[in-house]
Structures are given as structure tokens and as C-alpha cells.
C-alpha positions as CSV (number, residue, x, y, z in Angstrom):
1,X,-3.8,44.0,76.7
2,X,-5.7,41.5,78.7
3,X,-7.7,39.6,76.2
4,X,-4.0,39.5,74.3
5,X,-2.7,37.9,77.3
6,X,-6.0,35.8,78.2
7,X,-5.9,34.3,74.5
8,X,-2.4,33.3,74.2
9,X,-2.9,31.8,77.9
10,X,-6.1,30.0,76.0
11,X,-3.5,29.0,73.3
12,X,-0.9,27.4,75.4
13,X,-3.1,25.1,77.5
14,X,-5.2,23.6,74.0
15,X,-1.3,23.2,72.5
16,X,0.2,21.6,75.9
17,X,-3.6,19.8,75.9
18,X,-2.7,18.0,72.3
19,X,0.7,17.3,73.2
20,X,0.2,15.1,76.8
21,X,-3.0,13.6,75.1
22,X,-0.5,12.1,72.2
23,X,-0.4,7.9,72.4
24,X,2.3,5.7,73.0
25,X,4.3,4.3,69.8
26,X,2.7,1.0,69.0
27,X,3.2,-1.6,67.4
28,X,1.4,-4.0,65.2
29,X,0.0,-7.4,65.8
30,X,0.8,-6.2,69.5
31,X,-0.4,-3.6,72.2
32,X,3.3,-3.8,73.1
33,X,3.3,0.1,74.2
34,X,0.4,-0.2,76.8
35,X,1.9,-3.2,78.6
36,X,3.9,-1.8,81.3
37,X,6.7,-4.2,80.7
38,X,8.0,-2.6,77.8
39,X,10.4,0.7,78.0
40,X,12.0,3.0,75.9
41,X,16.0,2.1,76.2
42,X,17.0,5.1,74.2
43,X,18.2,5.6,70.7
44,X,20.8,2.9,68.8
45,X,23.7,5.0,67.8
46,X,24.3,4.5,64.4
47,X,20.5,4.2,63.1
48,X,19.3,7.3,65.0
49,X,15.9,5.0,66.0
50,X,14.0,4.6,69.2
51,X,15.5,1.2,70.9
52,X,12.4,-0.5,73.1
53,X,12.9,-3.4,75.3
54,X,10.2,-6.2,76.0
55,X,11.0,-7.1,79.2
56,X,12.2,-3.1,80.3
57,X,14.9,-4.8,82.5
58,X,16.6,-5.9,79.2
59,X,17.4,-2.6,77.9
60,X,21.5,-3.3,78.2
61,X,20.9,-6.1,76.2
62,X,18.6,-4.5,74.0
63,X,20.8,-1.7,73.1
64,X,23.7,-4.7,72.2
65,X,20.9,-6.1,69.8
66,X,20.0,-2.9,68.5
67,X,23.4,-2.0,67.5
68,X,24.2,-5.6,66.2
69,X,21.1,-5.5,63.9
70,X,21.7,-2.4,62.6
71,X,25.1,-3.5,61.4
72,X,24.1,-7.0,60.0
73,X,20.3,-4.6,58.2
74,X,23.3,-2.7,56.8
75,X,24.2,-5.5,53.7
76,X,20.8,-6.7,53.4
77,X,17.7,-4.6,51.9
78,X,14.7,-5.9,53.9
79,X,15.8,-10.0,54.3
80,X,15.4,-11.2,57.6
81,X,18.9,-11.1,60.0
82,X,20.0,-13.9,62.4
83,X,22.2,-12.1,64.7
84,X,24.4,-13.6,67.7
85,X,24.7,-11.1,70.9
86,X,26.7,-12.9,73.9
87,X,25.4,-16.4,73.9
88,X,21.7,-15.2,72.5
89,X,20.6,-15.7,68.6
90,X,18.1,-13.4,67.9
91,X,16.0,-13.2,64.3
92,X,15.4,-9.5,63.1
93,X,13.0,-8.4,60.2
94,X,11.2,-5.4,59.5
95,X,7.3,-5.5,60.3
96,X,4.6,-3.1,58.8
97,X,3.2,-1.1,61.9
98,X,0.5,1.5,62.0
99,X,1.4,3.6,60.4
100,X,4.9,3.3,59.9
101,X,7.5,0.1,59.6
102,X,9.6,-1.1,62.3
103,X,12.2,-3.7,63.4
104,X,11.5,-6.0,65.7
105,X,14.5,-8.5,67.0
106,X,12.8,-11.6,69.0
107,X,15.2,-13.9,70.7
108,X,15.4,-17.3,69.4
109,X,14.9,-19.4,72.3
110,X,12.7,-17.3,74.7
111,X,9.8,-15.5,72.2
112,X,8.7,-13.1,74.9
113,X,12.1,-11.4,74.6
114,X,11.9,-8.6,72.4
115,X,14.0,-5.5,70.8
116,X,11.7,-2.5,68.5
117,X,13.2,-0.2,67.1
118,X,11.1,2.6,65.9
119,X,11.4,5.8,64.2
């Protein structure tokens, strides 16, 4: 009964070890998940996808964009978007990341404003 108990006690801590050692989503082109200024905002409604803000205190705002783009992505298959959100225009296109694609909003007049949304 013990060696039962001591190997699934084994099995636990190597499954718990995998899972806290897993990385960050990133991005390509950028190392946007290791810089601290960027934070998980939650998930867009209607797209089911991971909404990250770049600043993290944008995530409001983010969430606005998310849900704008998603709409506008909606009529177009892969074209780049030009969305409005308040008094902001912000250009959206899907980028090739590793591994998988993502979207990334960028606002139009300040370029270190940024929306990802990731699966």
C-alpha cells in the first residue's frame, strides 16, 4: 500500500512539475509575454480568444478593441481591419506566431499600444 501511495505522490509532483514550468504565450517578432507590461485582460466574448493588453493598464480599452475587431474580422477572411473605438483608430491583421496565428490591433497614432488576441 505504501509504494501505491509513494508512486502516485511521485506522479503528481512530475505532472504539477510540467504544468508550472509551461511558458508564457508569445508572440512573434516580439517577447511581448516576458515584458511585464503586458497582461492577460480576459477572453473577447464573441471570439472565445485570450484578449492581451500592451500597456496592462489598457485592458478596458483592450476589451472595446477586441470586441470591435472581432466584428469588423467577421466580413473579411484575413484582410487587414481599420477599426474606430472612442476617438482611437486602430489597424488589426492576423500575424503568424510560434506556433500558432494571432491578431494583433496596434493603435494608429501611438504604436506602443497594443491589443493580442490569442487562442
Amino acid at each position: 500500500m505504501r509504494s501505491i501511495m509513494t508512486g502516485t505522490a511521485a506522479g503528481l509532483l512530475g505532472a504539477a512539475a510540467l504544468c508550472l514550468g509551461a511558458p508564457a504565450p508569445s508572440f512573434a517578432g516580439t517577447d511581448a509575454a516576458a515584458r511585464s507590461s503586458v497582461a492577460y485582460c480576459g477572453a473577447d466574448n464573441a471570439s472565445g480568444l485570450a484578449v492581451w493588453a500592451d500597456p496592462a493598464e489598457s485592458c478596458a480599452a483592450a476589451l472595446e478593441v477586441a470586441s470591435a475587431y472581432t466584428k469588423a474580422a467577421s466580413s473579411r477572411t484575413g484582410a487587414p481591419a481599420t477599426i474606430r473605438v472612442g476617438a482611437t483608430t486602430w489597424t488589426c491583421q492576423e500575424r503568424q506566431g510560434d506556433p500558432n496565428p494571432y491578431q494583433e490591433c496596434v493603435d494608429a497614432s501611438d504604436s506602443g499600444r497594443r491589443v493580442v488576441l490569442s487562442s
